[in-house]
C-alpha positions as CSV (number, residue, x, y, z in Angstrom):
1,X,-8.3,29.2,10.0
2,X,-5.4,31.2,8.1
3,X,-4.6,29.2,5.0
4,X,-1.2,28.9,5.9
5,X,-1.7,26.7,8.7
6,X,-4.3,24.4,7.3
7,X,-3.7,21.0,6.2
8,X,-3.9,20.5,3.0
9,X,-5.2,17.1,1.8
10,X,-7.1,17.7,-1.5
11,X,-5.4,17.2,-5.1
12,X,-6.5,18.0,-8.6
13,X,-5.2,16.2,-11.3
14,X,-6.1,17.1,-14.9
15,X,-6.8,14.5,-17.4
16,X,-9.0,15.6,-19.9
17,X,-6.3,16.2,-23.1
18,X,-6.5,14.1,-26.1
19,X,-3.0,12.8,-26.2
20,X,-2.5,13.4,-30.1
21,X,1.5,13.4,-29.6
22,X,0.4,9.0,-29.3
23,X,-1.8,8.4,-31.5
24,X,-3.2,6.0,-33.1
25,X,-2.1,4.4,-29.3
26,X,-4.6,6.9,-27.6
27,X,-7.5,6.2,-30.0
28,X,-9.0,4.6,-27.5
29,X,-6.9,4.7,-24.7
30,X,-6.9,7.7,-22.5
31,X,-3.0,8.7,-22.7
32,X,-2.6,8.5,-19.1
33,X,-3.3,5.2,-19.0
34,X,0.0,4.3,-21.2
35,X,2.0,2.2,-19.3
36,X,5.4,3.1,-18.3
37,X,6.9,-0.3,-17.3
38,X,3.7,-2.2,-15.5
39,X,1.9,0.6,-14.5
40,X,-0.4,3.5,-16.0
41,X,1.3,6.5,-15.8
42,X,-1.6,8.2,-13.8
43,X,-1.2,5.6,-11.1
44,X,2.7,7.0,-10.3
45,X,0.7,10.3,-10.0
46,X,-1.8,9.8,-7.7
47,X,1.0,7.9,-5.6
48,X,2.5,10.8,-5.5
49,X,-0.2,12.8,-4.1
50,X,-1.0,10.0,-1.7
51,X,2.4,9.9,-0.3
52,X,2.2,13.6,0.3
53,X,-0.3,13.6,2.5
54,X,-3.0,14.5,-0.1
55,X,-5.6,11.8,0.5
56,X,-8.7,13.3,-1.7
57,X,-8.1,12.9,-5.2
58,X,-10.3,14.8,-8.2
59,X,-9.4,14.1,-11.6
60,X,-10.8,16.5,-14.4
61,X,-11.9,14.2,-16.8
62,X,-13.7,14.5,-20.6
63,X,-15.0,11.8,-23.2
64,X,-13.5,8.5,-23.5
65,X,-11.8,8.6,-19.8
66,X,-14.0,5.8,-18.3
67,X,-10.4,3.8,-17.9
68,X,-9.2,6.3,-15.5
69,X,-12.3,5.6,-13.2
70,X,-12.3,1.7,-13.8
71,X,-8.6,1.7,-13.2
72,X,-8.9,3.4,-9.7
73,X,-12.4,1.4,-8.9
74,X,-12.2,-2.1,-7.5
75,X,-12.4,-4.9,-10.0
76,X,-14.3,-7.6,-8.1
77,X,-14.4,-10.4,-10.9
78,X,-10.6,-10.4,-11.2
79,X,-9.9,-9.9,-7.4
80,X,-12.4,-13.2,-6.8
81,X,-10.7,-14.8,-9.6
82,X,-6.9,-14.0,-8.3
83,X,-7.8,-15.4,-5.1
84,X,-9.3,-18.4,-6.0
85,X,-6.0,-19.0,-7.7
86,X,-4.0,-17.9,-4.3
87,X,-2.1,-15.8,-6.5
88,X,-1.5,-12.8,-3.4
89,X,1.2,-10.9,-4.8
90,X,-0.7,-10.0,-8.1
91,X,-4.3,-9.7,-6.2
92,X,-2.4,-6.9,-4.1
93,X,-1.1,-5.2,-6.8
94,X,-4.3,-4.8,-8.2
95,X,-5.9,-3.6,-4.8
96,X,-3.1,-1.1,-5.1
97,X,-4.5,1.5,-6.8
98,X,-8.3,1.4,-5.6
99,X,-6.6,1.9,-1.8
100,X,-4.5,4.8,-2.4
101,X,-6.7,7.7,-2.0
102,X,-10.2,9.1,-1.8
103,X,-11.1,9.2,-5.5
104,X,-13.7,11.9,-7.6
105,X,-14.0,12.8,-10.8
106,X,-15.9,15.6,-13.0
107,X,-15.9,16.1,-16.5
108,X,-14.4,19.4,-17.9
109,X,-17.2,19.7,-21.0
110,X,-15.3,22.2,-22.9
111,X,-11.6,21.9,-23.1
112,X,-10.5,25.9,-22.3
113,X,-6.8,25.2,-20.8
114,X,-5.3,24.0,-17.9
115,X,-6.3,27.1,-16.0
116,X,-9.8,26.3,-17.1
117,X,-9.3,22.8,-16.0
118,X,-8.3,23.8,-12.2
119,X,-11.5,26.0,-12.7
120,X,-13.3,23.2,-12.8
121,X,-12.2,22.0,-9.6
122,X,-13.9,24.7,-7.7
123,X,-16.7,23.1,-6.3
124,X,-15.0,20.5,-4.7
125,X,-12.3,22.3,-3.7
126,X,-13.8,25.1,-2.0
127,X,-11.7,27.6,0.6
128,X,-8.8,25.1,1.0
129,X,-5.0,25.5,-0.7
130,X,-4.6,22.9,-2.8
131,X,-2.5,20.6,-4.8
132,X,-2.5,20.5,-8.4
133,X,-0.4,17.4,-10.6
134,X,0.0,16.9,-13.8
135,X,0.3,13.6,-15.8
136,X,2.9,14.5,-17.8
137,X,5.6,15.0,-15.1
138,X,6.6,11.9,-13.3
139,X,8.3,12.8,-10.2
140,X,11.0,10.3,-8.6
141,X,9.2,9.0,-5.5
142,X,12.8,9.0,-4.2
143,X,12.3,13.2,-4.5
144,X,9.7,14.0,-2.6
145,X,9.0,17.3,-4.2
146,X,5.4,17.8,-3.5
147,X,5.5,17.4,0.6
148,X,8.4,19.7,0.2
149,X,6.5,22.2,-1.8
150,X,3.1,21.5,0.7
151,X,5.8,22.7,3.8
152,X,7.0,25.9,2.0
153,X,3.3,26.5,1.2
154,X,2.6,25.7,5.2
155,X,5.3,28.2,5.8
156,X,4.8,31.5,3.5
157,X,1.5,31.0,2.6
158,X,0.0,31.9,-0.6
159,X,0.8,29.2,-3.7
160,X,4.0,27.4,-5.1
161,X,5.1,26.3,-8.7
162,X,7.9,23.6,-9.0
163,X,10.6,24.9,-10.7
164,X,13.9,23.2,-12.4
165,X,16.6,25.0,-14.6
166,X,16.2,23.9,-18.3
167,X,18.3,25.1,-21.3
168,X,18.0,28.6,-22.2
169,X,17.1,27.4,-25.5
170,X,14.0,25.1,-24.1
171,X,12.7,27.8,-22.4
172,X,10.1,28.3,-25.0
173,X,8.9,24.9,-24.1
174,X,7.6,26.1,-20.7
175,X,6.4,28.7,-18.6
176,X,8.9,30.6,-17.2
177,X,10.1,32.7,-13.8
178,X,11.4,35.6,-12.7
179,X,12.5,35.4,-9.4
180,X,14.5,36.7,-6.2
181,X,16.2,34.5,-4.3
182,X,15.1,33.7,-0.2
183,X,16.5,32.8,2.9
184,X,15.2,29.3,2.0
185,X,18.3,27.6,-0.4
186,X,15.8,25.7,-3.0
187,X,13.3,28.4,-2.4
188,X,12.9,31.6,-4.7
189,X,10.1,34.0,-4.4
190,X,8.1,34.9,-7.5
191,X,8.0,38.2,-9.0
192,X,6.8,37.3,-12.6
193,X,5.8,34.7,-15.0
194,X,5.2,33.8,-18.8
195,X,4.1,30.9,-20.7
196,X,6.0,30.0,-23.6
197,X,8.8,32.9,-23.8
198,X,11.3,33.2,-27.1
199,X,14.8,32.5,-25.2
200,X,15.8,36.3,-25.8
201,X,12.8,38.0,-23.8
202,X,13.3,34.4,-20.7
203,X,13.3,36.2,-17.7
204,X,15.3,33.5,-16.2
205,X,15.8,29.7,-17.3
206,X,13.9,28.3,-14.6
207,X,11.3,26.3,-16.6
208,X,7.7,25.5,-14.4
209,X,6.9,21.9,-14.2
210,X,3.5,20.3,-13.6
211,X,3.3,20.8,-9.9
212,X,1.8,23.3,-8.1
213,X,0.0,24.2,-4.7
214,X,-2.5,27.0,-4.9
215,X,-4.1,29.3,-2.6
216,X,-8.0,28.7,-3.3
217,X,-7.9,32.8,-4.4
218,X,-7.0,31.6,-7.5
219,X,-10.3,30.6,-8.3
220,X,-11.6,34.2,-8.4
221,X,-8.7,35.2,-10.3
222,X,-9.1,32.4,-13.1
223,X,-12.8,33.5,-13.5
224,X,-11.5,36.7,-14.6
225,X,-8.6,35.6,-16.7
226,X,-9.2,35.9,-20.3
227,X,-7.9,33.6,-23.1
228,X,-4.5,33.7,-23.5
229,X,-1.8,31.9,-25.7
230,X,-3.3,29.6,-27.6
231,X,-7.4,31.0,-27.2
232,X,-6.7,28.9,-23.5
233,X,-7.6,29.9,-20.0
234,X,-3.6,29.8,-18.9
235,X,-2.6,29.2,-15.1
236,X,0.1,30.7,-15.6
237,X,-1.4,34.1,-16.5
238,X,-3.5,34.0,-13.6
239,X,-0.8,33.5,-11.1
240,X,1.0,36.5,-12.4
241,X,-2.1,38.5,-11.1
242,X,-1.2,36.7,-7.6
243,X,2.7,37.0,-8.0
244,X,2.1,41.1,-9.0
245,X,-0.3,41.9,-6.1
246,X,-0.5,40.1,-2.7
247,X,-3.2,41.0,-1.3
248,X,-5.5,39.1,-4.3
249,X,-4.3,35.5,-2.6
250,X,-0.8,35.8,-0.8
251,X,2.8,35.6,-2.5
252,X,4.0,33.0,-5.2
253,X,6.9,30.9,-4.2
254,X,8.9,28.6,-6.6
255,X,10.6,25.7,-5.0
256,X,13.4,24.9,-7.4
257,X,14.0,21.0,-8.0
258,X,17.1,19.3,-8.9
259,X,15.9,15.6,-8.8
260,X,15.3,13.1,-10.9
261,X,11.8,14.1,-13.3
262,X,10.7,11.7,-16.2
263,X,8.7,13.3,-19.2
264,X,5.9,11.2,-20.3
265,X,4.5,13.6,-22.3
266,X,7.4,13.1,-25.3
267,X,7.4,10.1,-27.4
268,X,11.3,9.7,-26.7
269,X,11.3,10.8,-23.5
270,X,8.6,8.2,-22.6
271,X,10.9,5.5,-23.8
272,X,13.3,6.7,-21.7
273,X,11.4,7.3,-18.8
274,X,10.6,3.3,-18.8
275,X,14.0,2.5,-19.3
276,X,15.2,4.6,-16.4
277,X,12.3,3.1,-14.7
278,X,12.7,-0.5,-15.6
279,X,16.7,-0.2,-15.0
280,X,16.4,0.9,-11.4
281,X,13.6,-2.1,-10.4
282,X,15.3,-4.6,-8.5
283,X,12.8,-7.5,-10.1
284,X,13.2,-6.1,-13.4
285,X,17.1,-4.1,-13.8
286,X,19.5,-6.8,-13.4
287,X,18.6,-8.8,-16.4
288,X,17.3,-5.5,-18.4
289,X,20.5,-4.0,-17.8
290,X,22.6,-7.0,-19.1
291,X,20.3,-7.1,-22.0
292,X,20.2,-3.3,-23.1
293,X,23.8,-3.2,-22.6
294,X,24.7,-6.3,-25.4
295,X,21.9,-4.4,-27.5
296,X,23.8,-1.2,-27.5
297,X,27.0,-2.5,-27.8
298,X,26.0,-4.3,-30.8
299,X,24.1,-1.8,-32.7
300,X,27.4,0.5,-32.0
């Protein structure tokens, strides 16, 4: 079947990093299980994928990630015990997230780089496009950028980054773009990319985020993609092989997003991200509102 027709239901999601911008908090506690108001930050992820379409979920683990699988398992004890109690709203909440998706894991033993990381997702993967998320970037579910970046993907084929405009300064943060524009308005084809540019050599201030949907040529291209910036195994590097020559896996695509994106991966912007959050729950804003306002207002 040609790729760009094919359904695409599988997601990777690395998690194997160490999360040393938290410690001592992620001594022991896998990063992406922080919670950002009463849930673990990987859960708004895989909702994500779910509510995408994208109902097999592999996580690339490494040591000390057992959470991640316990937190996505069922919990029988507790469940038995909620129920018992006829507590039903907080025994469905904790069904939640062991009913959202199709779930595998597999260890990446030597931590080479995200591209080294999707590498590892081969096996399971196989022939198909796929989906890849990750942690860092919490998408609004209110934006549904990934179902929009799975149709352009449907529609041109090949693979699509998520793209948003950043400060040409920031640009060094990311990897960054060059692109031409299509007939599609938040659409952009992809002629180039580099991780981690100094703002003066930027081809463009359109900064990748952690989404992407790959044609499964990437594989073969990864394999062959030496260590890059930092002695990694970049993504990035391998889909500039794909962006400058087709016929390797199809054309690269960057959908460009303007909605609302919360950074988990900053210690200040995960503050914020739970008080954006936690001010825009209905059970939860109303009183946190009235509260953070006399708080500010006072330390003014």
């Amino acid at each position: 079947m040609n790729q760009a027709h094919r359904r695409i239901s599988k997601a990777v999601i690395p998690a194997a990093g160490l999360g040393t911008r938290f410690l001592p908090a992620t001594k022991a506690t896998p990063k992406e299980m922080l919670p950002v108001v009463d849930k673990p930050a990987i859960q708004y992820v895989v909702e994500e994928a779910a509510g995408a379409g994208l109902s097999d979920v592999l996580m690339v683990t490494g040591r000390n990630k057992r959470p991640l699988e316990d937190h996505f398992d069922r919990n029988y004890e507790l469940e038995s015990a909620l129920t018992k109690k006829g507590d039903a709203h907080r025994l469905a909440k904790v069904q939640e997230s062991s009913d959202l998706a199709t779930m595998h894991y597999v260890r990446q033993g030597d931590p080479r780089g995200l591209g080294h990381a999707v590498l590892c997702a081969a096996p399971h993967v196989g022939d198909e496009a796929f989906a890849v998320l990750l942690g860092d970037d919490l998408i609004d579910p209110r934006d549904p950028l990934l179902a929009r970046m799975v149709e352009v993907q449907q529609t041109y084929g090949g693979s699509v980054v998520a793209l948003m405009e950043v400060d040409p300064q920031q640009i060094h943060l990311y990897g960054c773009a060059a692109v031409e524009p299509s007939d599609d308005g938040d659409v952009v084809k992809v002629t180039g990319l580099v991780e981690k540019p100094e703002p003066a050599e930027a081809p463009s201030n359109l900064a990748i985020i952690g989404r992407y949907v790959l044609d499964p040529a990437v594989f073969d291209v990864l394999r062959e993609t030496a260590p890059g910036r930092g002695g990694e195994i970049q993504l990035t590097d391998a889909l500039q092989t794909l962006a400058e020559d087709e016929k390797v896996g199809g054309p690269v695509h960057g959908v460009v997003f303007r909605g609302r994106r919360y950074d988990t991966g900053d210690r200040g912007d995960y503050l914020r991200a739970i008080v954006r959050l936690a001010c825009e729950r209905g059970d939860l804003g109303p009183d946190f509102k009235t509260w953070l306002r006399s708080y500010v207002t006072e330390e003014m």
